[in-house]
N, C-alpha and C positions, 0 to 999 in steps of 0.2 A: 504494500500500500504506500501510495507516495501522496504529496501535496501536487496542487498543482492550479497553476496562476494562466494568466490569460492576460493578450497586451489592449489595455486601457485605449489610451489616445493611437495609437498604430493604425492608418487603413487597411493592415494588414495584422485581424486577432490572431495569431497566431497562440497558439494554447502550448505552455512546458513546463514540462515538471519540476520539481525543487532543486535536484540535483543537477539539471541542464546545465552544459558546458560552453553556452554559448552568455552565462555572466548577464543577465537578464536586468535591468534596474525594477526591483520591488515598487518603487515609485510610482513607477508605470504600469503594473501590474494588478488584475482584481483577482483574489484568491478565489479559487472555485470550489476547493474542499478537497479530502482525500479519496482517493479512488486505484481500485487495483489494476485498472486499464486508463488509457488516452481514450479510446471509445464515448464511455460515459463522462469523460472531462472535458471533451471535444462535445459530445450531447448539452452539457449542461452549461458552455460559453456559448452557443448557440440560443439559448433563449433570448441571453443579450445581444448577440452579436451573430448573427443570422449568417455572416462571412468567416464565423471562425473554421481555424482549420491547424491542426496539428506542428508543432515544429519538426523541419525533416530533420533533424539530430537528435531529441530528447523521445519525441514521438513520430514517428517516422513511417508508421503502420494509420496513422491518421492523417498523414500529408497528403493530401489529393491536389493542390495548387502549385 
């Protein structure tokens, strides 16, 4: 089970997990909760953000764009 945040201000919501190595600023970031897949984290930045979509490094099995 990981955390996992979603980018705020980005035209591009890209959704990743805690441990993502792409150095994310928190700032910019709305936490989504914890979850045992990108699936359902990628599902639930979507209510906000309609364009969310996975990061192809952290979540990569959720990157369709």
């Amino acid at each position: 089970m990981k955390r996992y945040y979603v980018h705020k201000y980005n035209s591009n919501h890209e959704v990743h997990r805690e441990d993502c190595s792409t150095n994310f600023d928190l700032s910019n970031m709305m936490y989504l909760g914890i979850y045992s897949n990108c699936t359902d984290a990628v599902r639930e930045a979507k209510r906000t953000y309609p364009d969310a979509d996975g990061c192809r490094i952290c979540s990569s099995e959720c990157h369709t764009k």
